[in-house]
N, CA and C atoms as a LAMMPS dump frame, in Angstrom:
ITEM: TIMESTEP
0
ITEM: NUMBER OF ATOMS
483
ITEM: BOX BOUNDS ff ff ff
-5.0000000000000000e+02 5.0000000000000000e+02
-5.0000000000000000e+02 5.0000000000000000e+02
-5.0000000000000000e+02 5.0000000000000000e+02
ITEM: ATOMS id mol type element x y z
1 1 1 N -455.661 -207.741 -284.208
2 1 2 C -454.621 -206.809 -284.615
3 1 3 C -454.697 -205.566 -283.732
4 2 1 N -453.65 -204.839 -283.084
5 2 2 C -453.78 -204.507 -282.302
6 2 3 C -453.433 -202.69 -283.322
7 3 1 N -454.414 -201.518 -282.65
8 3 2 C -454.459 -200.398 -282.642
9 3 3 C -452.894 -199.598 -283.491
10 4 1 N -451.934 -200.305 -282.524
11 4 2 C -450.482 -199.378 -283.177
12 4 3 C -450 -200.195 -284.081
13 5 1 N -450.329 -201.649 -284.901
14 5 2 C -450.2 -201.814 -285.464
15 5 3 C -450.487 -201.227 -286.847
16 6 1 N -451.881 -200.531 -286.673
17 6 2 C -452.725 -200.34 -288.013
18 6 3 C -451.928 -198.83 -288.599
19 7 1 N -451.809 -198.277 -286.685
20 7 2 C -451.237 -196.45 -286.94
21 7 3 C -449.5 -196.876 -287.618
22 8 1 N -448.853 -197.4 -287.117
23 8 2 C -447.472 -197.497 -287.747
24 8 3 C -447.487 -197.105 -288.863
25 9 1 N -448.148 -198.075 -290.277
26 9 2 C -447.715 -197.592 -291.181
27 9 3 C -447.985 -196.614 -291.652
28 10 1 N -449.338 -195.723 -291.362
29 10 2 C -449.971 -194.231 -292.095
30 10 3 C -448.656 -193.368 -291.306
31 11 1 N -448.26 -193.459 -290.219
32 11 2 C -447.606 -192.788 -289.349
33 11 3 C -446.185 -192.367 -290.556
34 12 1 N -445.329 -194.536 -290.968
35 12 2 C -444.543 -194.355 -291.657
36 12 3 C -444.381 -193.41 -292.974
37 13 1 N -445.859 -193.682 -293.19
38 13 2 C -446.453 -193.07 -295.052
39 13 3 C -446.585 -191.319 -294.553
40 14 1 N -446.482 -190.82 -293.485
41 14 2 C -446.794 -189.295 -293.564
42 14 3 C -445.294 -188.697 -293.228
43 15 1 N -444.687 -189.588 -292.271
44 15 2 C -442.881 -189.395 -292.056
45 15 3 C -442.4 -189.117 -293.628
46 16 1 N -442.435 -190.64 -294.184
47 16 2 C -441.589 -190.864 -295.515
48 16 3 C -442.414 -189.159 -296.587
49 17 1 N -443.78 -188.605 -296.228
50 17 2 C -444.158 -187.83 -297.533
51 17 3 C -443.824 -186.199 -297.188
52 18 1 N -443.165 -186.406 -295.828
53 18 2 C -442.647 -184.32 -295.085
54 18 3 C -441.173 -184.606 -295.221
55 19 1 N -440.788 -185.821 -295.507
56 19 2 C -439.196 -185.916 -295.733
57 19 3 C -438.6 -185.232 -296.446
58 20 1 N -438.16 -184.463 -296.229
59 20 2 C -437.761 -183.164 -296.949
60 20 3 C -438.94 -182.622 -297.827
61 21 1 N -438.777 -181.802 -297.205
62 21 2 C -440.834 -181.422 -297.849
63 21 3 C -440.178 -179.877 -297.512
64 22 1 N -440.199 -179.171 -298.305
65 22 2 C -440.607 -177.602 -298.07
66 22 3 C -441.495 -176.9 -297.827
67 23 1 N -443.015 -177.548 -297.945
68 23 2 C -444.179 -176.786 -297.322
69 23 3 C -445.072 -177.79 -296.965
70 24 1 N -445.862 -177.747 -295.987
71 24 2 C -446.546 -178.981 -295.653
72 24 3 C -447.994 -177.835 -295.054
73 25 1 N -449.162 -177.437 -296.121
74 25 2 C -449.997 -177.103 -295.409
75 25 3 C -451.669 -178.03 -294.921
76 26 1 N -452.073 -177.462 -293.741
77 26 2 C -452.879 -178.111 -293.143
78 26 3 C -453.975 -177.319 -293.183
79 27 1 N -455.373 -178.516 -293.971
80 27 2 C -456.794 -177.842 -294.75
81 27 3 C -457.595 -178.115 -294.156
82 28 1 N -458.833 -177.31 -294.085
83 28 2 C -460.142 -177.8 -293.834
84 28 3 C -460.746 -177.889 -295.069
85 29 1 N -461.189 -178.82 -295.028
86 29 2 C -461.55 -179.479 -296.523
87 29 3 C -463.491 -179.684 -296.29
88 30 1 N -463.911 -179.404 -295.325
89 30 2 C -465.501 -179.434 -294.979
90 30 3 C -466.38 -178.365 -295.876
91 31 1 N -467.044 -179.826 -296.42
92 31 2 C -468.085 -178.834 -297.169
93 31 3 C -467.812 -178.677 -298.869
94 32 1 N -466.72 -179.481 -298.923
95 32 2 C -466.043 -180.055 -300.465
96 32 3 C -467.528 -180.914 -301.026
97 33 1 N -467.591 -181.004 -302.233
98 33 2 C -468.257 -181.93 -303.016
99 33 3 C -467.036 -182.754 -303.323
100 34 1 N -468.212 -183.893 -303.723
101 34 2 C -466.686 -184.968 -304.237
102 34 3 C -466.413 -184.536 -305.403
103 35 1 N -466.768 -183.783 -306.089
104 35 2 C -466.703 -183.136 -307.612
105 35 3 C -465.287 -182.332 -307.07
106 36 1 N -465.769 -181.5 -306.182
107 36 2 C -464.331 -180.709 -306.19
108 36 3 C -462.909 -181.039 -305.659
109 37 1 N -463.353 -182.255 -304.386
110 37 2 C -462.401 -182.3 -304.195
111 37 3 C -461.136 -183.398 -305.003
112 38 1 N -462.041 -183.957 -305.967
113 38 2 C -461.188 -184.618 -307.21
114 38 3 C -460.753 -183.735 -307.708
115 39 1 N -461.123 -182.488 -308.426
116 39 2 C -460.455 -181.86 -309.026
117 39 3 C -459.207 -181.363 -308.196
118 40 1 N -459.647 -180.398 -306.699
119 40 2 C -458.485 -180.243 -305.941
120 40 3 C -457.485 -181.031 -306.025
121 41 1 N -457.471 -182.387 -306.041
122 41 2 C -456.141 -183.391 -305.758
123 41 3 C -455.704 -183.266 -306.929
124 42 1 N -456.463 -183.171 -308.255
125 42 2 C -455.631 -183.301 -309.807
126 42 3 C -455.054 -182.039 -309.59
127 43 1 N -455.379 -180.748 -309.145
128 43 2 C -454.805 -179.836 -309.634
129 43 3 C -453.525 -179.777 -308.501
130 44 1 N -453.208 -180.762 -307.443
131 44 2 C -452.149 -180.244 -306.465
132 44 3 C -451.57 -181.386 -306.913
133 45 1 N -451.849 -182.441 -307.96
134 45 2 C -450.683 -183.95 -308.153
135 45 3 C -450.328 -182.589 -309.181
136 46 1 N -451.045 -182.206 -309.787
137 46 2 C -449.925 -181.519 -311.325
138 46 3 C -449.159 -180.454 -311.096
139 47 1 N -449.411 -180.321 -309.745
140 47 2 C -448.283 -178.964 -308.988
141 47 3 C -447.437 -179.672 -308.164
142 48 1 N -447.463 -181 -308.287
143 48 2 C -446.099 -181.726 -307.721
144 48 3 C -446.355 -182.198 -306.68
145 49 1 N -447.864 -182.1 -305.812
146 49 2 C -447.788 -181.703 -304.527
147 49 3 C -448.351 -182.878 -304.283
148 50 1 N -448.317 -183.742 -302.897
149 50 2 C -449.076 -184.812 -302.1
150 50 3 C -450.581 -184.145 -301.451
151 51 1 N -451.411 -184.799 -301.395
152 51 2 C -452.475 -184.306 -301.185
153 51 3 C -453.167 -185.664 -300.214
154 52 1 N -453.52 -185.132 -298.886
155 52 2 C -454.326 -186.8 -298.363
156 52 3 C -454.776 -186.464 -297.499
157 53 1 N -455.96 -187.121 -296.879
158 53 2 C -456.665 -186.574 -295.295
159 53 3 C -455.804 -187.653 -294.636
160 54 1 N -455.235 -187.445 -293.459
161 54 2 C -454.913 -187.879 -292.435
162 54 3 C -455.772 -187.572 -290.937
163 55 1 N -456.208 -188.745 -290.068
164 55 2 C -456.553 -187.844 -288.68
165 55 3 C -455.562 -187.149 -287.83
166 56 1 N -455.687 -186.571 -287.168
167 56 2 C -454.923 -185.38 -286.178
168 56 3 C -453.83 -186.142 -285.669
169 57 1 N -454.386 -187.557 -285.383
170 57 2 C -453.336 -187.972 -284.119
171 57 3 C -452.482 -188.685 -285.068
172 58 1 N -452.486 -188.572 -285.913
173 58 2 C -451.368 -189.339 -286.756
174 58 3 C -450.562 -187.961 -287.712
175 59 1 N -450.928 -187.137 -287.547
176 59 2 C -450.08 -185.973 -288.367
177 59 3 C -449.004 -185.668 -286.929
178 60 1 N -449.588 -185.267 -285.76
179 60 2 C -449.233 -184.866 -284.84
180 60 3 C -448.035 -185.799 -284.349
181 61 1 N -448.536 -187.374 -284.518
182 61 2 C -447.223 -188.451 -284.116
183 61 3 C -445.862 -188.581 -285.108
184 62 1 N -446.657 -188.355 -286.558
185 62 2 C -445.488 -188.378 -287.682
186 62 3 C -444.398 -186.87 -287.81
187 63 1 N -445.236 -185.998 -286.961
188 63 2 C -444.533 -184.41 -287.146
189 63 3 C -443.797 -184.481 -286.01
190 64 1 N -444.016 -185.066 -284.796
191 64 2 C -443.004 -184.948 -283.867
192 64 3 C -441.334 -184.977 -284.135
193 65 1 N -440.798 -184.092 -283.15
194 65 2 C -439.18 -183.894 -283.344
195 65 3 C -438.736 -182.982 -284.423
196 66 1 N -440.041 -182.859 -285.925
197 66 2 C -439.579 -182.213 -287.254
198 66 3 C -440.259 -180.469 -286.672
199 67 1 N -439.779 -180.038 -287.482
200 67 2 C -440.64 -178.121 -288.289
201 67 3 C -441.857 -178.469 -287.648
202 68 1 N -442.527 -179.337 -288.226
203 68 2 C -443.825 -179.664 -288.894
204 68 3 C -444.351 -179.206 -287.614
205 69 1 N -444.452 -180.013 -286.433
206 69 2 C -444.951 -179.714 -285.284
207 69 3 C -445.315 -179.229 -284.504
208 70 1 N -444.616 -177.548 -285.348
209 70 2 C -445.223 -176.69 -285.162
210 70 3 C -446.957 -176.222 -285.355
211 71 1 N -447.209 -177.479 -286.378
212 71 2 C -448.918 -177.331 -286.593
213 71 3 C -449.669 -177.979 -285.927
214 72 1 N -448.802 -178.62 -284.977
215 72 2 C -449.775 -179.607 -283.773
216 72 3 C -451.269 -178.642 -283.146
217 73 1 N -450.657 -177.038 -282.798
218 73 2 C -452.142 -176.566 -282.09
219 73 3 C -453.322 -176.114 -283.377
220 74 1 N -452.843 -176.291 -284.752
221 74 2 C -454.025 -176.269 -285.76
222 74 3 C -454.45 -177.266 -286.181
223 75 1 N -454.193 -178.21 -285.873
224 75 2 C -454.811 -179.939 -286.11
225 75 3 C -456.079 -179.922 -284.848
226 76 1 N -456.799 -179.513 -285.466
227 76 2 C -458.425 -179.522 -284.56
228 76 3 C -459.591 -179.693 -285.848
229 77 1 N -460.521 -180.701 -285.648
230 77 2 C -461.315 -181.349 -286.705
231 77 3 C -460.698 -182.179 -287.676
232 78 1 N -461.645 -181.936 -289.208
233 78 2 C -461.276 -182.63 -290.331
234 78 3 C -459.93 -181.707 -290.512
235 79 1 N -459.041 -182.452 -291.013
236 79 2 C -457.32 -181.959 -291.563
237 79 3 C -457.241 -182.865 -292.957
238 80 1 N -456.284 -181.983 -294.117
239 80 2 C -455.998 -182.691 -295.141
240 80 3 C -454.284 -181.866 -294.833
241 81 1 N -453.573 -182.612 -295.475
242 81 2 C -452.317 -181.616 -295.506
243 81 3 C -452.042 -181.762 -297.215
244 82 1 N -451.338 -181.006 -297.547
245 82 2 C -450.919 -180.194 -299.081
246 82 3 C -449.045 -180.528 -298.619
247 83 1 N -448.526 -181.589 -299.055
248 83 2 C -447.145 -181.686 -299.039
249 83 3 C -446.467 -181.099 -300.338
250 84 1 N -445.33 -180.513 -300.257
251 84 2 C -444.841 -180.174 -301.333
252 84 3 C -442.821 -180.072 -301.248
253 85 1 N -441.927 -181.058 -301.88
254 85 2 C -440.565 -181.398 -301.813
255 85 3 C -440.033 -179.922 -302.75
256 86 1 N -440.341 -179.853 -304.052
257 86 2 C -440.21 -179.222 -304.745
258 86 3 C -440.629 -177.325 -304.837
259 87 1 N -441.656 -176.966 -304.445
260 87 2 C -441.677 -175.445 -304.741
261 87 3 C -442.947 -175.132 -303.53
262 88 1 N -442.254 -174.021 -302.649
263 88 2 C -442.309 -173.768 -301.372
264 88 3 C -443.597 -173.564 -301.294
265 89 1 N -443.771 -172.565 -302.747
266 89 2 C -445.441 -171.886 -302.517
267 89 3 C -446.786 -172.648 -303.404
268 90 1 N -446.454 -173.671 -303.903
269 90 2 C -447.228 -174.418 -304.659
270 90 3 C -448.383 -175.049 -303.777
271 91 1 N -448.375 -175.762 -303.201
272 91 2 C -449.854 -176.079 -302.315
273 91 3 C -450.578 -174.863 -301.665
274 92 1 N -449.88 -173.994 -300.964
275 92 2 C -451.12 -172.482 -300.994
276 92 3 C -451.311 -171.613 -302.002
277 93 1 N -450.663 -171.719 -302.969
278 93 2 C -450.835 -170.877 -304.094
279 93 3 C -452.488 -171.632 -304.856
280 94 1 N -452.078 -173.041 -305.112
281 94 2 C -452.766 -174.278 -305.193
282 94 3 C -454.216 -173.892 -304.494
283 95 1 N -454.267 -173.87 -303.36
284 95 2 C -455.42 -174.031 -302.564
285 95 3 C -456.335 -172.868 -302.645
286 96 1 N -455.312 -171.524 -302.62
287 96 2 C -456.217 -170.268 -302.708
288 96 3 C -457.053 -170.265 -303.915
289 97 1 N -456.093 -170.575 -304.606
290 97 2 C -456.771 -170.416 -305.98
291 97 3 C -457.981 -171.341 -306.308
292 98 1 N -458.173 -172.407 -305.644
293 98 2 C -459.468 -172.839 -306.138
294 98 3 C -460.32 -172.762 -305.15
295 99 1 N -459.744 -172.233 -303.9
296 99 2 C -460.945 -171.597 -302.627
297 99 3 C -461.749 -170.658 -303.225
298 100 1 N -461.024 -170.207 -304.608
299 100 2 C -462.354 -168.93 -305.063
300 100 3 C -463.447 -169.568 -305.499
301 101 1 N -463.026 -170.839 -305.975
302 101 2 C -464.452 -171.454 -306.482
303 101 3 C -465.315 -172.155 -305.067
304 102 1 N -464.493 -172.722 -304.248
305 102 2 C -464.894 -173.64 -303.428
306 102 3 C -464.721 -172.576 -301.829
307 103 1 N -465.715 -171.856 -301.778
308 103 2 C -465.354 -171.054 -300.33
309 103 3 C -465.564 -171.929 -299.194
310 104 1 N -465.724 -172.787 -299.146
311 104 2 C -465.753 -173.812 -297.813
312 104 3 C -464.385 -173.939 -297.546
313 105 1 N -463.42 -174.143 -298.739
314 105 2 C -462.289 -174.596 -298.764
315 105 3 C -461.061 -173.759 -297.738
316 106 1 N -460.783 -174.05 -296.73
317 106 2 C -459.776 -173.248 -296.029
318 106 3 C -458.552 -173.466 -295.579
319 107 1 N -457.517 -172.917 -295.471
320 107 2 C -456.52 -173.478 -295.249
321 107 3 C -456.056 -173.099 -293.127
322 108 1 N -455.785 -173.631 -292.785
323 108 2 C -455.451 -173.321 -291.513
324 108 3 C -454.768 -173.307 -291.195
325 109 1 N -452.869 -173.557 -291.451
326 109 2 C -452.301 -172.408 -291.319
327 109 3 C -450.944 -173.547 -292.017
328 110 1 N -449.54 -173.8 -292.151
329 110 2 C -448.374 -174.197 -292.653
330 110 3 C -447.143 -173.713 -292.256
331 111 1 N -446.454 -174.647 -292.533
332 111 2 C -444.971 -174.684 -291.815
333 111 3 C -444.217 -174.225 -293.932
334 112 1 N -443.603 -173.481 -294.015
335 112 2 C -442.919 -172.924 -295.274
336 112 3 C -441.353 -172.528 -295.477
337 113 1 N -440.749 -173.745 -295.482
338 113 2 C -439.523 -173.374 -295.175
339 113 3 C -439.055 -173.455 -293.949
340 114 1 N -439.895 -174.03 -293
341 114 2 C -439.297 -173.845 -291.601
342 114 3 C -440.043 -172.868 -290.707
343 115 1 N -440.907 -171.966 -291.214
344 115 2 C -441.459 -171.008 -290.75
345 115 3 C -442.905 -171.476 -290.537
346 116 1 N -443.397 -171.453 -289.362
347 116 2 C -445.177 -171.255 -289.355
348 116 3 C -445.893 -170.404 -289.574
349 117 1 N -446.846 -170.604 -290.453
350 117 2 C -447.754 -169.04 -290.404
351 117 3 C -449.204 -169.665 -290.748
352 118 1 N -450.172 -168.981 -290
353 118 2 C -451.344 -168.395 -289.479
354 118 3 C -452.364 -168.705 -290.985
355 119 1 N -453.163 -168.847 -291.154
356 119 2 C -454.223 -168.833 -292.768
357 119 3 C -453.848 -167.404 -293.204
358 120 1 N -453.868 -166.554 -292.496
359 120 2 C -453.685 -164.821 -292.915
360 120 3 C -451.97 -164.744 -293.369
361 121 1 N -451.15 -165.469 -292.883
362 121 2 C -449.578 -165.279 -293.467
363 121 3 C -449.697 -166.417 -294.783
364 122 1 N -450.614 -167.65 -294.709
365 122 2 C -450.543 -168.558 -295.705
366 122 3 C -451.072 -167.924 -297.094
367 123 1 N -451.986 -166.991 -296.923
368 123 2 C -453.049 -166.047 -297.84
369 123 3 C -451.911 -165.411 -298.658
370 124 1 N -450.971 -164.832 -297.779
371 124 2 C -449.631 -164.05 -298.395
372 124 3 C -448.781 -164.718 -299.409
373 125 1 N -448.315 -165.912 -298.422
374 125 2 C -447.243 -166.98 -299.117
375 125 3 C -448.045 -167.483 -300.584
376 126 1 N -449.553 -167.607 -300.399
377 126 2 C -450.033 -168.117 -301.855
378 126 3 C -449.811 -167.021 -303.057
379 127 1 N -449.92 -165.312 -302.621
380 127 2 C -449.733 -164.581 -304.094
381 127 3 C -448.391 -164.424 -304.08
382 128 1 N -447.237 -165.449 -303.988
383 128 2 C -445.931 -165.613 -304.356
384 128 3 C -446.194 -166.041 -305.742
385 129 1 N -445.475 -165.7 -306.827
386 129 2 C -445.612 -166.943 -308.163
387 129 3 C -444.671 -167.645 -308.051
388 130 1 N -445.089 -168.756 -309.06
389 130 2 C -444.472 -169.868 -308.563
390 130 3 C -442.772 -169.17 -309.559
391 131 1 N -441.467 -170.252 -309.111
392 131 2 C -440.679 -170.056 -309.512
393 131 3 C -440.49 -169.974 -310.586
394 132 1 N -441.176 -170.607 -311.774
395 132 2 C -440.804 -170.667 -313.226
396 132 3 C -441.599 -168.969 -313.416
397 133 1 N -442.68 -168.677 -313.068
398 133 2 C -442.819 -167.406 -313.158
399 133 3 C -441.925 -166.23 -312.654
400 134 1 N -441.498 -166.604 -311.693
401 134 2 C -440.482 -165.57 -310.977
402 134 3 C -439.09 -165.665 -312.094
403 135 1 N -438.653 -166.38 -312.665
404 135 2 C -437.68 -166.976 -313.376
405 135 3 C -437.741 -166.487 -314.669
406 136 1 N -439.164 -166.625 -315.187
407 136 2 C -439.524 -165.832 -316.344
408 136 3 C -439.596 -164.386 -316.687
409 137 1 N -440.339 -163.705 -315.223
410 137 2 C -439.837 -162.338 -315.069
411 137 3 C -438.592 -161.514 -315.155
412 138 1 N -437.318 -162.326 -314.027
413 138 2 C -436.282 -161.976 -314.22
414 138 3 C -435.569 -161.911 -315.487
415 139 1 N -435.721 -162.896 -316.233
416 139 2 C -435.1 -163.228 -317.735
417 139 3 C -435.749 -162.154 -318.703
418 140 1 N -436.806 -161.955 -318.656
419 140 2 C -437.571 -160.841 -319.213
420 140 3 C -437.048 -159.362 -318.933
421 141 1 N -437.249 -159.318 -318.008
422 141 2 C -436.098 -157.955 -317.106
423 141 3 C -434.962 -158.005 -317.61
424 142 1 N -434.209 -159.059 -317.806
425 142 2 C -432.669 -158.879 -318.084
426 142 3 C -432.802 -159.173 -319.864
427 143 1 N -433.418 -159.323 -320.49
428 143 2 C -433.517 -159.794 -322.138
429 143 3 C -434.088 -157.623 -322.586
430 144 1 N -434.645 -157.315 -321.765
431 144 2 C -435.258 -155.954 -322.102
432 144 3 C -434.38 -154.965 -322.785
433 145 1 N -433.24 -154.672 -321.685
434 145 2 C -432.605 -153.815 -321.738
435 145 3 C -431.511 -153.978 -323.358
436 146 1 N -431.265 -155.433 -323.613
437 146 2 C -430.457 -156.167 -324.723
438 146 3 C -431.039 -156.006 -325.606
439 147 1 N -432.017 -156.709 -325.982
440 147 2 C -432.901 -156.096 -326.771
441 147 3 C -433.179 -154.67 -327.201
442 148 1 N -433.197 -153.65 -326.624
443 148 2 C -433.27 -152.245 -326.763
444 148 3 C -432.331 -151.759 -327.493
445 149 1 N -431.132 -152.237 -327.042
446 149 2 C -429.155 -152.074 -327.298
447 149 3 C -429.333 -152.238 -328.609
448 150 1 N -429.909 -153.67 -328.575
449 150 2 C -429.857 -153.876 -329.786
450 150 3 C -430.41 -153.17 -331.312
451 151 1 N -431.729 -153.118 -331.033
452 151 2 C -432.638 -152.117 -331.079
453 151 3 C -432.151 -150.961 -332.268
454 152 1 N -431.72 -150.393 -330.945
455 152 2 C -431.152 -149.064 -331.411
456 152 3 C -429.522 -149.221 -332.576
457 153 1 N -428.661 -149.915 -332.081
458 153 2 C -427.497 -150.183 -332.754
459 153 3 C -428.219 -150.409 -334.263
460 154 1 N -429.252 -151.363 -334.5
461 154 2 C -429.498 -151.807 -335.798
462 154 3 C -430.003 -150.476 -336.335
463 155 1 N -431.121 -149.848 -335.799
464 155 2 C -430.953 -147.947 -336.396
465 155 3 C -430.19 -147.298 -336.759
466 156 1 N -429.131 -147.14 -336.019
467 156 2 C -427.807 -146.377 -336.394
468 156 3 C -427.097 -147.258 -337.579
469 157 1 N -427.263 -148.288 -337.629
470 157 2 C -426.422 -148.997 -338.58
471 157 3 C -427.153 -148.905 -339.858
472 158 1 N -428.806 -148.852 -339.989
473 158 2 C -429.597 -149.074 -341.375
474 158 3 C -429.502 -147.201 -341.36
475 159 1 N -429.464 -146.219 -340.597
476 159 2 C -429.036 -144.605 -340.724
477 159 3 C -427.856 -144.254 -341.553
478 160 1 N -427.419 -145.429 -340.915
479 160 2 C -425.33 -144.567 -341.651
480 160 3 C -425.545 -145.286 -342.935
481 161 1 N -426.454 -146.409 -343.32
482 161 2 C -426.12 -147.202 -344.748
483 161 3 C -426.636 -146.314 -345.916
């Protein structure tokens, strides 16, 4: 069996998992226990996110022509990538957050929307909250002021009774 036979399909399986992918970041994962890095993958499947080590030369062949390819000069060593279709900041939000437990854990840098950025811009993109938080805030913000209206109207109304 010959070499590009075996690469085709991981090649196909990393094409078909950035297919429309909104963030695709790329990890150094050295120095993980297998303890953690099970947990890592449970906690990025329940954030929606694909989680898999791939080698270099197969991220680099499946990213060609896309965004992605832009991460071709940070694919040096062990690489895991953090795919995510659904919510932009979920795999670095994801990753930082359990790098506090796991300081080996690093991220080296992601394509977000189309944009590349650096572990130091990815550090940023992770204290985004995620959308249902951002969503919750706003609604909160806008329920405040109604609430208050309200508030007060029911005063004036139990005043004048």
């Amino acid at each position: 069996m010959a070499k590009v036979e075996i690469k085709a399909p991981i090649v196909a399986e990393i094409s078909e998992n950035i297919k429309g992918a909104q963030t695709v970041v790329a990890v150094d994962y050295r120095g993980l226990t297998v303890a953690q890095d099970t947990e890592l993958r449970k906690k990025l499947r329940e954030a929606g996110c694909v989680y898999k080590v791939y080698k270099n030369t197969y991220l680099k062949r499946a990213f060609e022509g896309t965004e992605f390819s832009a991460l071709d000069e940070y694919l040096d060593g062990p690489t895991a990538v953090a795919i995510s279709t659904t919510d932009a900041t979920a795999p670095a939000r994801v990753i930082a957050e359990f790098a506090k437990k796991a300081d080996k854990l690093e991220i080296k840098a992601g394509v977000v929307e189309g944009n590349v950025y650096d572990a130091k811009g990815m550090a940023q993109i992770a204290s985004i909250p995620s959308r249902e938080a951002l969503l919750s805030r706003l609604l909160g913000s806008m329920q405040s002021p109604v609430a208050n209206f309200a508030r007060v109207i029911k005063q004036i109304a139990e005043k004048d009774a």
